[in-house]
Structure formats: C-alpha cells, structure tokens
N, C-alpha and C positions, 0 to 999 in steps of 0.2 A: 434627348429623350430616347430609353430606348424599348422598346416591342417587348412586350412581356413573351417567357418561357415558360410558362408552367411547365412541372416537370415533378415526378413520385417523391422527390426526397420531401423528408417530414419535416418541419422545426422541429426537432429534438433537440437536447443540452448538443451548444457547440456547433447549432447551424450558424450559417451566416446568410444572412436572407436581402436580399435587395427594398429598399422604402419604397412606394407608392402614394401617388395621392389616392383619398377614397374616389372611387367608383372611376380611377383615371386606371386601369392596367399596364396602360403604353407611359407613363411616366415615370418610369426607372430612370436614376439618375447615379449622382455621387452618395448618395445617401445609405446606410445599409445598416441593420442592426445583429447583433449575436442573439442566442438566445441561450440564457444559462438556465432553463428550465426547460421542459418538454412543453409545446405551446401547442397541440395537437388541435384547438381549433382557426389556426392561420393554414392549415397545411391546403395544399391546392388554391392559397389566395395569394399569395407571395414566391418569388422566386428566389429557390434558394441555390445559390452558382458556388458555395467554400463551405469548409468545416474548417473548426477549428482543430489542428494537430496536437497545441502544446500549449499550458498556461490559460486554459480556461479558467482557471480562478483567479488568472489578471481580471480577467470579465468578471467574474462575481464578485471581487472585490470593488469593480466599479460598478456596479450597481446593487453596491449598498452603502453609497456614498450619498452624503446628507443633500436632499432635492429639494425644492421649492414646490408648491403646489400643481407646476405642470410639469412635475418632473424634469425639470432641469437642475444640474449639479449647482451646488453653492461657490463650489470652487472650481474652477476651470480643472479640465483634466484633457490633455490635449493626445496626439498621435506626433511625435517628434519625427519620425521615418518610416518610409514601407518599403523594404526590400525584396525583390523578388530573387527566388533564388530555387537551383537545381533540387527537386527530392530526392533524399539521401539516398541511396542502394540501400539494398537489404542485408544485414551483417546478421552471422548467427549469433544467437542470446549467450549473453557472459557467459562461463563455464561448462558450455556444452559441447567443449569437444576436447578436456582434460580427461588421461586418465586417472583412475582409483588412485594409482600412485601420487600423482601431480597434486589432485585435489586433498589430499591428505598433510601437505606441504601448507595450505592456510587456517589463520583460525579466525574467530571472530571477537572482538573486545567490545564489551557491553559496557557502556557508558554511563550509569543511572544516578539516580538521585543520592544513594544511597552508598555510592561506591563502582569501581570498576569488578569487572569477573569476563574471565577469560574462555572461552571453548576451543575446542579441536574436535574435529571431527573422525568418523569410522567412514567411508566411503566403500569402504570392501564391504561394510554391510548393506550402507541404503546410499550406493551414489545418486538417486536421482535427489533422494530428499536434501542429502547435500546440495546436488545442485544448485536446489531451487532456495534452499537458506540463503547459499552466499549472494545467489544472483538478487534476491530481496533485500538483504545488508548492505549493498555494493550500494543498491540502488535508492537507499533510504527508506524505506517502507516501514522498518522499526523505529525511526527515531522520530519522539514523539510520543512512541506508544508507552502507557501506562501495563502496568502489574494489576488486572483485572481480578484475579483471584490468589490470593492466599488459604491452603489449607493445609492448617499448623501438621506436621510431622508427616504426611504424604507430598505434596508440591507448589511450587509458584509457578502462575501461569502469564503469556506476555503473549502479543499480536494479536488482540482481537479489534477489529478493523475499530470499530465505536467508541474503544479508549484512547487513541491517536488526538491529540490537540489538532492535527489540522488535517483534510480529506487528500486521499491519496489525488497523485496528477497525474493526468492522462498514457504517459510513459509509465507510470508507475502500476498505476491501474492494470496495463496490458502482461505484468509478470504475473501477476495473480491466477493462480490455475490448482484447479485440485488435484490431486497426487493420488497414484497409485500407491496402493501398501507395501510396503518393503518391511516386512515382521520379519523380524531375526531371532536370533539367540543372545544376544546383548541381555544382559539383566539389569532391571531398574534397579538400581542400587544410590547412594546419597550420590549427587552430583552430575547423575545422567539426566543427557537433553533427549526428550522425544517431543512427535508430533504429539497436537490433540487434534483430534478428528468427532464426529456426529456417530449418528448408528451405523450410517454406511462408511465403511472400511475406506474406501474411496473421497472420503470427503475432508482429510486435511488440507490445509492450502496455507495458511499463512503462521496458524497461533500455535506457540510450545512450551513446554512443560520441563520447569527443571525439580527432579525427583531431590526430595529431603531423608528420603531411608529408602529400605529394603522395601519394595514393591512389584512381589511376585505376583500381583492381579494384574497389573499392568502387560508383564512379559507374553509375547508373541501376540499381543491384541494390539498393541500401540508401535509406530516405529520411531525405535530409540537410534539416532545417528550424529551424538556426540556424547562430549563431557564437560564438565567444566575441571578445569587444568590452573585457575589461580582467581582466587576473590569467592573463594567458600565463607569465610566469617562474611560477607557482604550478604551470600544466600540465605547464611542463617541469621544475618540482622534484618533480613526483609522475612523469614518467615517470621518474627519475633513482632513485627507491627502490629497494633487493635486491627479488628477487624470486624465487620456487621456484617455474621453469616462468614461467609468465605470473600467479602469485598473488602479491602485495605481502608480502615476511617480516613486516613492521609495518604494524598496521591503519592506512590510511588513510578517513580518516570524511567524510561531506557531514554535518556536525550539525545542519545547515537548511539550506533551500532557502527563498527570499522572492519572493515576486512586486509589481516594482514598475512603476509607470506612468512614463513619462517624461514 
C-alpha cells in the first residue's frame, strides 16, 4: 500500500491518476486509471504521479470498447510491456532553421479524393507561413482533412480542424499555433495557395485557401505563400462539385499531404 500524495495536478484529458479504495487514501496500489476526459470533480481526491505524452487516443479507443454493466470490457484488452525509457532532448521544430532559399527546394503533394495537385511555395514572401505548412504536412495534420468549403469561381478551402475524420494526437496538437501575417504583393490569381484566417490578422493557424480566379479583394488582406504547380483540372474538378451553400453534398478528402524535396 502506498501513503497518499495529494498533490495540484487536475484529472485533465491524459492524467494518469493512481486507484484507491473508498474512504481508504493510503491504498494506492498497482491499480491506476487515465482519464480521457477532464474529470474535475476527482481532483484533490486522487493522486495523480503521469501524463500521458503520446497516443491518448489508444486510451479513448479503449474506452469506448463494448463493456458489460460494471464496466468491464467484453473482450480482454491487456498491457503486453511497460518500458521505461530516457525523455527525449528537446530538438528544434522541423524547418525552423532553413533558409528562404532551402525552403523553396520543397513542395507539397496533395493526395485527395479526387485527384493529386501539387504546390511549391514563395518563402521569400511569407517564410514563416511556409514554415509552419510543411512542418503540418510532415507531420500529418492534413490528412484526413476534408474540403469544407467550395465557392464556385472564387476558392476551395481545406484544414479546418472539424472536417478531419479523426482528432489531431497530442504531437500533432502541439504544431498548431497561430501565425503572424505575412501580407505580401503576391496576387490571388487562379492557383494561388493562401491562409484563411478570422477578423484578427493574427489568427491563421491551420486552414487554406486555393484561389479559382483573379481575386483582388483578397490581395494584401490574406497571405498568399504558394501555388499550385500540377493537378489544376483536379481544382477545377472540385470546384465543379453540388454544393449546399458553399459546403460540398459529397465529401471531398486530402487522404495525405507529402512533403517532397525537389
């Protein structure tokens, strides 16, 4: 048995909290459960000694696995090894230390439902937003994601977090950041990739915008920091889809995003 620690940390998603018996404190054992929801009325009743780093939705996958009236699983689901092991050093984030030049050298190949299309990027305009595409493409973040909006002869738009078939992972989660503006002289013109962002200038982060014509309302309000460079009839076979309003009747998919070097 071991001596309870209370201690501030909360069950939040991704605690790992040690079992007790009721009204026993000092019986901490082997026993210990995760919590894949924020459970804010255990906190200060339970000790919690882990977080999870990686693969919390191994955890929500197991439990929403089919249970019997006391919640126990129907089908065994066991812990095969528990390794312990060194925490990694801290490495700088993928492509944050290429120059304009360097980063100009990859593009990105969009994988969809509908076809491939190719981009290359401007980095001399908007390196950071470069950046942070490839470092989301590298890292999976797109794929998955659906083509949220269509609107016919202006543009197709892709990455918003709630058309993704499945929740970003915790690695994944932590590239997400909003972006400073990087407005250029680039002109939206058919083929150009830009951010979409909110009222605040400040708040792209993940979702973008490939232009279908000439759109000068767009220019120096949005930043544009590629093109697309091969699978234009694919653009324009997805701006060509029914649509209710500006949402596609039929899901259109990005099933991968690749980042290659030229």
């Amino acid at each position: 048995m071991l001596r309870a620690e209370r201690n501030a940390e909360k069950n939040t998603r991704g605690a790992v909290t040690a079992v007790v018996g009721a009204g026993s404190p000092d019986s901490g054992g082997t026993q210990f459960f995760i919590c894949v929801a924020d459970q804010p009325g255990l906190d200060g009743a339970y000790d919690v000694f882990w977080r999870v780093s990686e693969c919390i939705l191994v955890a929500q996958k197991i439990s929403e696995v089919a249970a019997d009236e006391k919640g126990r699983p129907k089908d065994r689901i066991a812990i095969k090894s528990v390794t312990i092991r060194d925490k990694p050093a801290a490495t700088p984030l993928p492509f944050s230390t290429e120059t304009a030049a360097e980063l100009s050298a990859y593009r990105a190949v969009l994988e969809t439902s509908m076809g491939n299309i190719a981009i290359e990027f401007t980095p001399d305009k908007a390196p950071e937003h470069v950046r942070n595409f490839l470092r989301l493409a590298q890292a999976g973040v797109y794929d998955g994601m659906g083509f949220h909006r269509v609107a016919k002869g202006f543009v197709i738009q892709s990455g918003y977090l709630p058309s993704r078939s499945e929740p970003l992972s915790e690695s994944q989660q932590r590239l997400v950041r909003n972006l400073q503006p990087e407005f250029n002289d680039t002109q939206h013109v058919k083929g150009t990739v830009s951010m979409a962002r909110g009222d605040d200038p400040a708040s792209a982060d993940m979702s973008f915008f490939i232009v279908l014509g000439p759109s000068p309302v767009l220019d120096g309000k949005y930043t544009a920091f590629g093109r697309v460079v091969d699978g234009l009839p694919v653009v324009e076979a997805i701006e060509q889809v029914p649509v209710n309003g500006e949402a596609p009747v039929t899901r259109v998919e990005v099933r991968r995003m690749t980042v290659q070097k030229r």
